[in-house]
N, CA and C atoms as an extended XYZ file, in Angstrom:
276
Properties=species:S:1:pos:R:3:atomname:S:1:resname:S:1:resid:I:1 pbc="F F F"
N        36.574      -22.654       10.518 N   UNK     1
C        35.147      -22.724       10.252 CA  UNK     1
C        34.618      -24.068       10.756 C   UNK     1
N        33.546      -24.070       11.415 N   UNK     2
C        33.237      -25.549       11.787 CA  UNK     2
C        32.239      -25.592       10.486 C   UNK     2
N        31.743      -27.310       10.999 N   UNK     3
C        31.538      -28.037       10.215 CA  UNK     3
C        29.990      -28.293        9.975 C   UNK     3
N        28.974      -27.975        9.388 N   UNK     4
C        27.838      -28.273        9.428 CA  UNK     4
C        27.226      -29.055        8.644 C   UNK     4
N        26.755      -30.008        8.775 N   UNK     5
C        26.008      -31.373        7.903 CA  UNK     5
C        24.476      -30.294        7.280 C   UNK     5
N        24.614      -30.785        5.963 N   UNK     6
C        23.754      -30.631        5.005 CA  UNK     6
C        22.351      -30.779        5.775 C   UNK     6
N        22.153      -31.741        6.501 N   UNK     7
C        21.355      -31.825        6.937 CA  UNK     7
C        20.633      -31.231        8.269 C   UNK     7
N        21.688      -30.943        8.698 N   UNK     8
C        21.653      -29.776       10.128 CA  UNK     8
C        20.784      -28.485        9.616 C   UNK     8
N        21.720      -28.014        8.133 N   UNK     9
C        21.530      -27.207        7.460 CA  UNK     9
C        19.792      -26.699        7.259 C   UNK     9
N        19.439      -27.984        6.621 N   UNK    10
C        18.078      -28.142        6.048 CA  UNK    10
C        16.882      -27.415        7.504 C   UNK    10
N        17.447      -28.403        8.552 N   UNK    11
C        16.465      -28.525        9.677 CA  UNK    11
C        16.496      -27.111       10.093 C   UNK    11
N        17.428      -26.092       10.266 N   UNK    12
C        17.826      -24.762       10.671 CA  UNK    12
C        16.660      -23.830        9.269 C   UNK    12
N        17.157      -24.244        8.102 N   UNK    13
C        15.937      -23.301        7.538 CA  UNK    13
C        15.200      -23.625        7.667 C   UNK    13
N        14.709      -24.953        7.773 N   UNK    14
C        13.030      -24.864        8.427 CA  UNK    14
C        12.232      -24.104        9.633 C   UNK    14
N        13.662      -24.553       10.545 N   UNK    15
C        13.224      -24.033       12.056 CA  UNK    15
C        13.129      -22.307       12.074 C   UNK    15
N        13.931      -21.681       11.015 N   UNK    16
C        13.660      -20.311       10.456 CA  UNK    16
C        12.360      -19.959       10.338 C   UNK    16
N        12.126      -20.690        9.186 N   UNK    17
C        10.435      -20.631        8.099 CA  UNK    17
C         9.536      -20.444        9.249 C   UNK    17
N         9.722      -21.788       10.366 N   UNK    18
C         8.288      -21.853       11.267 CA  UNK    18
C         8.502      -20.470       11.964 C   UNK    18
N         9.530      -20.079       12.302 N   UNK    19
C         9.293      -19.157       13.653 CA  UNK    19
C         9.064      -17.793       12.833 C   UNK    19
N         9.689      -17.525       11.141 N   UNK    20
C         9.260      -16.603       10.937 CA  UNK    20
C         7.326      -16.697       10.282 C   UNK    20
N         6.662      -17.966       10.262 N   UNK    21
C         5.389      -17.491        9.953 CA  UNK    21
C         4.486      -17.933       11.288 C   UNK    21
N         5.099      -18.176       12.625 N   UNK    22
C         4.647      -18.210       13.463 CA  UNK    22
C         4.424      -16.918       14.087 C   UNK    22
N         5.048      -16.378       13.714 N   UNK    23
C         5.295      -15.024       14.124 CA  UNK    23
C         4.633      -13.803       13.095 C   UNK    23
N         4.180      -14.377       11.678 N   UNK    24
C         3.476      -13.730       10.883 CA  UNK    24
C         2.247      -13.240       11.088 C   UNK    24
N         1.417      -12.574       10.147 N   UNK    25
C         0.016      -12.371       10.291 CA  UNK    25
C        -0.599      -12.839        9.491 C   UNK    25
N        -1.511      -13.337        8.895 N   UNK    26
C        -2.019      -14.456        9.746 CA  UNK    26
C        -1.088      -15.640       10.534 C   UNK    26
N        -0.921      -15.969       11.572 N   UNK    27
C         0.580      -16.957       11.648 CA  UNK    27
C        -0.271      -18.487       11.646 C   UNK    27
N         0.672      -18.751       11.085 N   UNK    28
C         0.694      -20.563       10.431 CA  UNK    28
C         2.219      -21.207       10.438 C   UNK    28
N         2.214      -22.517       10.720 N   UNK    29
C         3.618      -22.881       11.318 CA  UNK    29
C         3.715      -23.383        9.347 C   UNK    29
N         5.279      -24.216        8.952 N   UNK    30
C         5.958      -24.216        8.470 CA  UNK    30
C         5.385      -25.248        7.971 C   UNK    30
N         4.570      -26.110        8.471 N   UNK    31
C         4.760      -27.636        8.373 CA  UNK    31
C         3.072      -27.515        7.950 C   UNK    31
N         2.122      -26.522        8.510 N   UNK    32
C         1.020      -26.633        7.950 CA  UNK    32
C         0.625      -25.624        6.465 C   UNK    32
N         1.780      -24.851        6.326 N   UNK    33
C         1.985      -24.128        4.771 CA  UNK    33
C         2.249      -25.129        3.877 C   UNK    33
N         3.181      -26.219        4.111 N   UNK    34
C         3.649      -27.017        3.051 CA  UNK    34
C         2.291      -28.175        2.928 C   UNK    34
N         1.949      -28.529        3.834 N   UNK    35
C         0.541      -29.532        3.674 CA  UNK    35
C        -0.577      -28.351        3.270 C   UNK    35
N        -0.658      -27.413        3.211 N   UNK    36
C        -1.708      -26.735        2.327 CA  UNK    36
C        -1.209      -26.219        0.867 C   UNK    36
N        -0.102      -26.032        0.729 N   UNK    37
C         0.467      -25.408       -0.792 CA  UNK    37
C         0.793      -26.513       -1.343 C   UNK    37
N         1.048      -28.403       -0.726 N   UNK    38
C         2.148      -28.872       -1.602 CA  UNK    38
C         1.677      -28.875       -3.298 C   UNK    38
N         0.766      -28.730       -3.219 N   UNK    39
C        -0.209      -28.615       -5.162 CA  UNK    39
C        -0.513      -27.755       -5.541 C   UNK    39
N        -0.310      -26.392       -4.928 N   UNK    40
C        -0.534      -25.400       -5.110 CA  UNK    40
C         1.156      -24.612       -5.811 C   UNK    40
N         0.284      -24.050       -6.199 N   UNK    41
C         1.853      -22.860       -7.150 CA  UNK    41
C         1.255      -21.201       -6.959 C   UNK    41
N         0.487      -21.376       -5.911 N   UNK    42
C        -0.103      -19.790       -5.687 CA  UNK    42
C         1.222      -19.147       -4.528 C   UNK    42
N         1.252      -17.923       -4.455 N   UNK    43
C         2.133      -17.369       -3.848 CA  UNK    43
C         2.100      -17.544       -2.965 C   UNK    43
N         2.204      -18.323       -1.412 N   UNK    44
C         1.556      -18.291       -0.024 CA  UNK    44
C         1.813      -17.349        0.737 C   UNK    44
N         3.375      -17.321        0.569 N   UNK    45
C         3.750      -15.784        1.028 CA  UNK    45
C         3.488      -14.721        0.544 C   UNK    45
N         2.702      -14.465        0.315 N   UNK    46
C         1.977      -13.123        0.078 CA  UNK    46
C         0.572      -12.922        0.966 C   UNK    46
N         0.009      -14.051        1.312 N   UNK    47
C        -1.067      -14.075        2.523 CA  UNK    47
C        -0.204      -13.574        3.903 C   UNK    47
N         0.768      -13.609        4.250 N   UNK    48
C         1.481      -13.392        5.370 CA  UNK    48
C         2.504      -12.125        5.395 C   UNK    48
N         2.146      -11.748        6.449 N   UNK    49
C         3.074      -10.472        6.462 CA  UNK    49
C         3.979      -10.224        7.904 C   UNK    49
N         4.754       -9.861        8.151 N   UNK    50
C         5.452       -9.997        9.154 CA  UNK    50
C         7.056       -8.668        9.460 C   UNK    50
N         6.875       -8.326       10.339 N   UNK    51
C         7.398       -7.025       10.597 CA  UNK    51
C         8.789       -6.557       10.013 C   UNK    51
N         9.470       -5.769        9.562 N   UNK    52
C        10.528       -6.370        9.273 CA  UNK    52
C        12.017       -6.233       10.498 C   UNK    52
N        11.160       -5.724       11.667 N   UNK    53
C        12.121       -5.828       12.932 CA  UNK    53
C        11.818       -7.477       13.152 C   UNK    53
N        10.953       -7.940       13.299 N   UNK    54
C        10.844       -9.384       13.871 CA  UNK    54
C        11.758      -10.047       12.768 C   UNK    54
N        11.474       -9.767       11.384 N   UNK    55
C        11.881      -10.823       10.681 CA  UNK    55
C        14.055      -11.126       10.820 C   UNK    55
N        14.308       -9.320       10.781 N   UNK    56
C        15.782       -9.605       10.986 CA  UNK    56
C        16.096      -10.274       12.338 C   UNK    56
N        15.519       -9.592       13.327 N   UNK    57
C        15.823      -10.551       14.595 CA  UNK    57
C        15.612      -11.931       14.605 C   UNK    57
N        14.263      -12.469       13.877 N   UNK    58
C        14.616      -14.078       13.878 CA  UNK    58
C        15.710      -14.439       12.592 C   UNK    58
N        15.577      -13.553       11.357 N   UNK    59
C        16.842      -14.366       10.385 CA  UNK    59
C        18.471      -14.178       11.156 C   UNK    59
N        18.756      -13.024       12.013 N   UNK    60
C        19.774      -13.136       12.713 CA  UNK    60
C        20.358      -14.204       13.217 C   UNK    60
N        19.132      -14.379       14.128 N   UNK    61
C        19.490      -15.547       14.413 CA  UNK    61
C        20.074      -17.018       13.867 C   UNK    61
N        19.261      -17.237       12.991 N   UNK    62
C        19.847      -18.324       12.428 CA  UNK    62
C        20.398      -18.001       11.238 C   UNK    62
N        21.318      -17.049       11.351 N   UNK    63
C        22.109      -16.431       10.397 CA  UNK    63
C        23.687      -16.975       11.082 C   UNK    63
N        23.520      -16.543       12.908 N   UNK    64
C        24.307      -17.398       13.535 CA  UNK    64
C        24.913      -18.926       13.582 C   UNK    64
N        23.298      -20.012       13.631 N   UNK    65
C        23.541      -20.802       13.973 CA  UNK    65
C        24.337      -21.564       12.383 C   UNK    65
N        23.777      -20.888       11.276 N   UNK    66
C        24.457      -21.221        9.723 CA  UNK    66
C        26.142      -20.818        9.540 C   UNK    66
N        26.765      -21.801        9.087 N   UNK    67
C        28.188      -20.972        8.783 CA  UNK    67
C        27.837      -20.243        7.432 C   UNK    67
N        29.192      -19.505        7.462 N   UNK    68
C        29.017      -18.660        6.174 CA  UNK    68
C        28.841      -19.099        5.065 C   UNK    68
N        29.103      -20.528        5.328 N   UNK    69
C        29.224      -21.114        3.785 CA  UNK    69
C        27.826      -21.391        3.030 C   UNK    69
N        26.624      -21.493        4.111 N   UNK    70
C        25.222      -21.420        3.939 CA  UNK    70
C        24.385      -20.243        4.247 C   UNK    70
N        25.176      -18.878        4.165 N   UNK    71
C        24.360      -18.200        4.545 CA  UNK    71
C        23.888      -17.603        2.724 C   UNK    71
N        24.265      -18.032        2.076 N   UNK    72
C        23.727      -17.475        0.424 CA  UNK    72
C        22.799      -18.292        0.306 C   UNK    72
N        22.757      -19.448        0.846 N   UNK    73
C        21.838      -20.285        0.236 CA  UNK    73
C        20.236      -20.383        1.169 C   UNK    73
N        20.719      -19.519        2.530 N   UNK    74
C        19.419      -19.385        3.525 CA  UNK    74
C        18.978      -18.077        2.705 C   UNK    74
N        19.761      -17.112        2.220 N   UNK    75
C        18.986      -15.946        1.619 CA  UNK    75
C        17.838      -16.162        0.438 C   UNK    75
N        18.862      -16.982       -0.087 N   UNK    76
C        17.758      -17.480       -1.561 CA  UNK    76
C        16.534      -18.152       -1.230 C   UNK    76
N        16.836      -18.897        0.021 N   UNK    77
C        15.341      -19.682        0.416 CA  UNK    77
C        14.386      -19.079        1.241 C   UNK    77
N        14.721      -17.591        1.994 N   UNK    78
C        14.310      -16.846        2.570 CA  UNK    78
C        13.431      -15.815        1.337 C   UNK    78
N        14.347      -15.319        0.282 N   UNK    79
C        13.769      -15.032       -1.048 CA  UNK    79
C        12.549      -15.440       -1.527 C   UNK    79
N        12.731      -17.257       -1.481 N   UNK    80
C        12.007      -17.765       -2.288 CA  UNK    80
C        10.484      -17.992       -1.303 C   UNK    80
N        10.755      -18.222       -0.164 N   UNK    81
C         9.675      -18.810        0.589 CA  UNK    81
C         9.179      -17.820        2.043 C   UNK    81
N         9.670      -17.289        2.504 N   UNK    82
C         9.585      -16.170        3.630 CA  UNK    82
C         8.472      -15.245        3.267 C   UNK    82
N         7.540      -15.139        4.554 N   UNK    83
C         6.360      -13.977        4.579 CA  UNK    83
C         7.022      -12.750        4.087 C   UNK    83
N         5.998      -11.624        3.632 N   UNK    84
C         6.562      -10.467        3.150 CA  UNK    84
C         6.852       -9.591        4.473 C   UNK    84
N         7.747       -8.765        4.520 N   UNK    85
C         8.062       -7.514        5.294 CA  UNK    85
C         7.217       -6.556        5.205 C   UNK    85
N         6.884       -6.159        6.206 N   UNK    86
C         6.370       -4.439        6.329 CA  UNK    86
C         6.557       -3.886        7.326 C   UNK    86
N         6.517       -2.360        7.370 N   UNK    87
C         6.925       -1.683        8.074 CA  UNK    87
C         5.981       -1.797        9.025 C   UNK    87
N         6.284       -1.466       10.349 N   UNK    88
C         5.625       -1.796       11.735 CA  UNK    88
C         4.204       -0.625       11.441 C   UNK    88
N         4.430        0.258       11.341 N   UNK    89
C         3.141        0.903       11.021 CA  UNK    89
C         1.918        0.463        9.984 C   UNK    89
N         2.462       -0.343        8.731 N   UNK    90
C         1.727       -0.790        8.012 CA  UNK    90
C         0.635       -2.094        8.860 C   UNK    90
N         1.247       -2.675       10.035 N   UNK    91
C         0.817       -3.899       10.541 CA  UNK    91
C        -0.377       -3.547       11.328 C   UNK    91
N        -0.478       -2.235       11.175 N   UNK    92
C        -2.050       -1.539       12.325 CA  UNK    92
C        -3.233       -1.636       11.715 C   UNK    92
């Protein structure tokens, strides 16, 4: 298993977050959700919706670049913070 720094770690779910609400509807990057919610406790992800073919193809991805040993802990933060899924027909 190689070796991934905690901090590698961190930067990879971020780089997740942005591309999956860049890719959302309404899309908004990662970095301008957290400067609009940081005082907020409203759901944000629930304004955003995003396909759920796009979303596995981008969590795939950095499902890759994570070892296994972080992939429980990208789910939970994907859980906690990730646009909602819908089916491609719902997005019309």
């Amino acid at each position: 298993m190689n070796y991934i720094s905690k901090n590698k770690v961190v930067k990879l779910f971020n780089e997740c977050m942005d591309e999956l609400y860049m890719n959302s509807e309404p899309s908004i990057s990662w970095k301008d959700i957290q400067e609009k919610y940081k005082d907020s406790k409203e759901a944000f992800y629930l304004h955003h919706s995003i396909s759920e073919e796009k979303y596995e193809k981008i969590v795939d991805k950095y499902r890759k670049k994570v070892t296994k040993l972080y992939w429980h802990d990208l789910e939970w933060y994907l859980l906690d913070y990730a646009p909602t899924t819908v089916q491609k027909e719902e997005m019309i």
